[in-house]
C-alpha positions, 0 to 999 in steps of 0.5 A: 354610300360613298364612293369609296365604301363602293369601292372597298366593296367590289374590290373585297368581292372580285377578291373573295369570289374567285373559285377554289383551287385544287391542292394537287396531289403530285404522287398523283398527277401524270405527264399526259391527259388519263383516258380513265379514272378511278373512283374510290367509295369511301364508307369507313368511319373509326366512330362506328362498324357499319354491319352488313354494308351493301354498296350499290353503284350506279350510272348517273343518277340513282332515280335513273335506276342504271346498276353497274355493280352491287356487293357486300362489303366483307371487311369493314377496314377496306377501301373499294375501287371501280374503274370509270370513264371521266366527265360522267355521272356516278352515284351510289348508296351503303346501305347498312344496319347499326344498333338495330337502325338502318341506314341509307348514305347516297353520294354522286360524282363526275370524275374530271381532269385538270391541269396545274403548272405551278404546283409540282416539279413538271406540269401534269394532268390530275383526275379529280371529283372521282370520291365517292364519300359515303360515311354517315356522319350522324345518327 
């Protein structure tokens, strides 16, 4: 290989392999650093209306078997909210009957803060990794 080609190359690696940056909700940010966060669990799908979805949240991992809070959820056009404390592991699952299958979806976050100068009027505070998406996405 020559030179150059070795070059182009690196040059087209350092410049595609930065990481990906957060589109900043500025409605969302907030002059100084959360203490906590909101995670939301995202469960609705316009394909389909789960029947009798049960959420189960837990602390950290599921195999860990640590439950912080179980329900049914009633109206299948909600959205549901818990309040949590940032950098530690969430996970949970729905679980829910369609056309006579059961179903199981599993998600898992750790909700963190980050800072962004650029984006919005004033420099602000932005909690992200806080969605837990627990829609199915095939069948």
């Amino acid at each position: 290989m020559s030179r150059a080609i070795i070059a182009v190359s690196l040059l087209l690696m350092l410049l595609l392999s930065c990481e990906d940056k957060f589109a900043t909700d500025c409605g969302e940010c907030y002059a100084e650093s959360p203490v906590g966060a909101t995670l939301t669990i995202s469960f609705r799908n316009p394909d389909y209306v789960p029947a009798n979805p049960k959420v189960t949240l837990y602390e950290g991992a599921i195999e860990d078997n640590i439950i912080l809070e179980q329900f049914f959820i009633s109206d299948p056009y909600s959205y549901v909210s818990f309040d949590a404390l940032l950098y530690k592991d969430y996970s949970a699952t729905l679980e829910f009957m369609l056309d006579g299958v059961k179903y199981t979806t599993a998600d898992g976050v750790c909700p963190q803060v980050g800072y962004d100068e650029t984006s919005c009027d004033e420099p602000c505070y932005f909690v992200y990794d806080n969605v837990l998406d627990l829609r199915l996405r095939y069948q």
